[in-house]
C-alpha positions as CSV (number, residue, x, y, z in Angstrom):
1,X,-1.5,-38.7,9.4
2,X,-5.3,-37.8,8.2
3,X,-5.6,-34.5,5.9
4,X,-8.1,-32.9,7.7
5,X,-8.9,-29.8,5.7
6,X,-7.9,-28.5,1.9
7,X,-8.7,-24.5,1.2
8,X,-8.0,-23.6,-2.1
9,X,-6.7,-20.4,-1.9
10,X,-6.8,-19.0,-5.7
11,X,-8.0,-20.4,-8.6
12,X,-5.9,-19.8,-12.2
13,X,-7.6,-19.7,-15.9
14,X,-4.3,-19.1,-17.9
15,X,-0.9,-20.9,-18.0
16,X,-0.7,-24.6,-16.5
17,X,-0.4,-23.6,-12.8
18,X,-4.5,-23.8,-11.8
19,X,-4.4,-23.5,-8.4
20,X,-2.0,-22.6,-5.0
21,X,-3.8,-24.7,-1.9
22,X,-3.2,-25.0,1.1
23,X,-3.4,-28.5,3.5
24,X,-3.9,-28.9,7.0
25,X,-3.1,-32.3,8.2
26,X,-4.3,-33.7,11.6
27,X,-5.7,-30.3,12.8
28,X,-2.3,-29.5,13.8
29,X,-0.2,-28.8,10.5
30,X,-0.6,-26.8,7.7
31,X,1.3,-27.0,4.7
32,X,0.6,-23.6,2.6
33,X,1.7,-22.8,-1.3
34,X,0.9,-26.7,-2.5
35,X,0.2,-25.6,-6.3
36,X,-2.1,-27.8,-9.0
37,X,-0.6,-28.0,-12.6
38,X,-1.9,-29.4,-15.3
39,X,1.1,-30.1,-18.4
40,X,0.2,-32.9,-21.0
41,X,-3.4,-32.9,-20.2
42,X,-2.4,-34.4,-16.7
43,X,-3.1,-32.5,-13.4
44,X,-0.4,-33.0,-10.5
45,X,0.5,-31.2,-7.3
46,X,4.0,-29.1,-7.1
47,X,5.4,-28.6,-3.3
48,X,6.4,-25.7,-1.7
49,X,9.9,-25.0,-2.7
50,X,12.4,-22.0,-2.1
51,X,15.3,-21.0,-4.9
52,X,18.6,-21.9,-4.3
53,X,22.1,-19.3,-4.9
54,X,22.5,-21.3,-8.1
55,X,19.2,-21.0,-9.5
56,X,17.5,-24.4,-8.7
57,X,14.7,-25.3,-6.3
58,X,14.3,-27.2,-3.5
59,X,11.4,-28.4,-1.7
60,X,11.0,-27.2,1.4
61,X,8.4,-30.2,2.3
62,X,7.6,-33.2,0.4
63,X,6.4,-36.2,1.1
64,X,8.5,-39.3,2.0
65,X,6.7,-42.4,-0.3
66,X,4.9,-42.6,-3.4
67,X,1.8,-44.0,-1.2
68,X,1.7,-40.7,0.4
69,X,2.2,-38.8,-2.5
70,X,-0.5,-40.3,-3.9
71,X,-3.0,-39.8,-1.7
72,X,-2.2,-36.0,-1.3
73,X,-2.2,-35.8,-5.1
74,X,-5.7,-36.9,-5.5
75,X,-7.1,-35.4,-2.2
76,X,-5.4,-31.9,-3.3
77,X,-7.0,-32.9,-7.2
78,X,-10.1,-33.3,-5.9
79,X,-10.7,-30.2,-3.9
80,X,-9.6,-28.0,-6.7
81,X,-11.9,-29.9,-9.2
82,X,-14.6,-29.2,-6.2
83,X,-13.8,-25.5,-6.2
84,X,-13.7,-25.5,-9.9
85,X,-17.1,-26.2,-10.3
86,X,-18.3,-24.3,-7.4
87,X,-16.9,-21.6,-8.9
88,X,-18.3,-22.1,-12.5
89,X,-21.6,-22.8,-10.6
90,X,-21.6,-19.4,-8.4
91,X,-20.4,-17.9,-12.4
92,X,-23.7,-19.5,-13.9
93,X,-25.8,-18.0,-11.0
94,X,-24.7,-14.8,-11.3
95,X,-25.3,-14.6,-15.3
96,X,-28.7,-16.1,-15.0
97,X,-29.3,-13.2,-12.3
98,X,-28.0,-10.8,-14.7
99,X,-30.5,-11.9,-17.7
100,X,-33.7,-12.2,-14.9
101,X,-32.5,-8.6,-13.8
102,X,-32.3,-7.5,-17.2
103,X,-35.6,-9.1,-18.4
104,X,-37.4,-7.0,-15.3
105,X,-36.1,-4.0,-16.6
């Protein structure tokens, strides 16, 4: 199974959760809700899970091996840290348009 496309779907400043993605594997699945958190200066990737009658949660996909894991982990880590700076880049532009805007005026 190939992950053939990550969207990040909303970037967070505050609190550890930093960002809900979604992952489409072989063209033909997509997995929505996948969320980025970052606790002890680590990042890792939370699966989509529902609340149970008793107040705990349970995954409602996961993957089966720690290989797997792994290898969504860091794809899903690497997109985010992608859109992260895409963002903070598209942030820069916009302030240095401000201050060439500004010095015209």
């Amino acid at each position: 199974m190939q992950i053939t496309d990550i969207k990040v779907r909303k970037l967070f400043d505050e609190g550890p959760m930093k960002a809900i993605v979604s992952v489409t594997f072989d063209s033909q699945l997509a997995v929505h809700d996948i969320k980025v958190i970052n606790a002890r200066d680590k990042f890792f990737i939370v699966m989509p899970s529902r609340k149970n009658p008793d107040d705990t949660y349970r995954d409602i996909v996961h993957p089966i091996n720690a290989q797997f894991r792994s290898i969504l982990e860091s794809a899903v880590i690497a997109a985010y840290e992608d859109a992260l700076a895409n963002a903070e880049a598209a942030e820069n532009a916009q302030e240095a348009e401000a201050v060439s805007a500004s010095d015209e005026a």
